[in-house]
N, C-alpha and C positions, 0 to 999 in steps of 0.2 A: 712839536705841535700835537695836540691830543687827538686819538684818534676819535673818528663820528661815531655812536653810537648811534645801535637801531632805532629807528622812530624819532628819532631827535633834530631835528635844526639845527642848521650851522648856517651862522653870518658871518659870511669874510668881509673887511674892507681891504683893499691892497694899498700897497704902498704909495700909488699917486689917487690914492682917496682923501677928499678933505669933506668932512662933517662938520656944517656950523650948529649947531643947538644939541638939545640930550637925544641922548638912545636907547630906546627901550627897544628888548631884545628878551626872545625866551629859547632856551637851550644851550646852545654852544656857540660864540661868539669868539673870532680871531681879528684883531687888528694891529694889522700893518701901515696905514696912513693915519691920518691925524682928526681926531676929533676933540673938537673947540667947542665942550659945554661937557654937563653931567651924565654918565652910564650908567645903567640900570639892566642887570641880565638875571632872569630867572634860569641859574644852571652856571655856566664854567665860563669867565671868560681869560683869555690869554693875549696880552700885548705883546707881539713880538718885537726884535732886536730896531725895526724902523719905525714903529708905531711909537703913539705920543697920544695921550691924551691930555688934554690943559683945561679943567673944569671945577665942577665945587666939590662932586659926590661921583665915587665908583661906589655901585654896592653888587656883591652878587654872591652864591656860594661857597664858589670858588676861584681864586684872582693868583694868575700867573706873569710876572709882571719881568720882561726881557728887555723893553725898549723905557721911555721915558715917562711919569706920569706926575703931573702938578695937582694935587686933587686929595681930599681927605676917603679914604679907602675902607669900606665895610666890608665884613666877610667870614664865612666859615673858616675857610684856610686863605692863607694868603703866603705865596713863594713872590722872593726876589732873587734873581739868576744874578750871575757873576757881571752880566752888563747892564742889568737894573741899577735905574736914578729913579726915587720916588720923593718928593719933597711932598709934606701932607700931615696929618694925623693916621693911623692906621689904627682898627677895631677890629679884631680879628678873637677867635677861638684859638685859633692855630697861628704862627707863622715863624714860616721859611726862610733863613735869609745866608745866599752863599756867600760863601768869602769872595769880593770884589766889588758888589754891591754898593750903590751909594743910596743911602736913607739919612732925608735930614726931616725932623719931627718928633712926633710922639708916638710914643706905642703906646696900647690898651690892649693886651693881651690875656688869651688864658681862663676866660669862665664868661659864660652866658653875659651876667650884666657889660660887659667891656663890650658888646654890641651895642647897647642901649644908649639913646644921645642923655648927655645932663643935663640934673632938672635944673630949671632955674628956680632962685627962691623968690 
């Protein structure tokens, strides 16, 4: 879990948390229960090993992803731990992925435009 930094916000959900629609969040964001719709975090968020989110869009900075997520994934960096499941698209600058990890998808990794959604013609 990342620690709080001065001046910043932090939203936990816990484990017997259940979120139905999106989440918009700024700062530092930890979830361990379940959100059923699209994330939105200005700043860090971290799904731990209970947490699940099942939506359309995670976007945030930074995305640390321990528990389960169904959902196409924007982001500066993005880690997948050894018991990350992420089924999705991922768009990311950066990313992480430990050996153990399950990822079924696409990556778009690796320079600015692989943030940017495609244009349609």
């Amino acid at each position: 879990m990342f620690a709080k930094r001065q001046g910043s916000a932090l939203t936990y959900l816990g484990p017997e948390t259940e979120v139905l629609g999106d989440l918009k969040a700024k700062g530092q964001v930890r979830i361990d229960g379940l959100v059923r719709g699209s994330v939105y975090v200005e700043g860090e968020l971290e799904i731990g090993r209970t947490g699940r989110v099942e939506g359309e869009r995670i976007e945030a900075g930074v995305i640390q992803v321990h528990g389960e997520v169904k959902a196409d994934v924007y982001g500066g960096r993005v880690s997948l731990s050894k018991t990350a499941r992420l089924t999705g698209t991922v768009r990311a600058q950066a990313l992480d992925v430990e050996a153990g990890a399950v990822f079924i998808g696409q990556i778009l990794a690796g320079e600015t435009r692989a943030l940017e959604a495609p244009k349609e013609a």
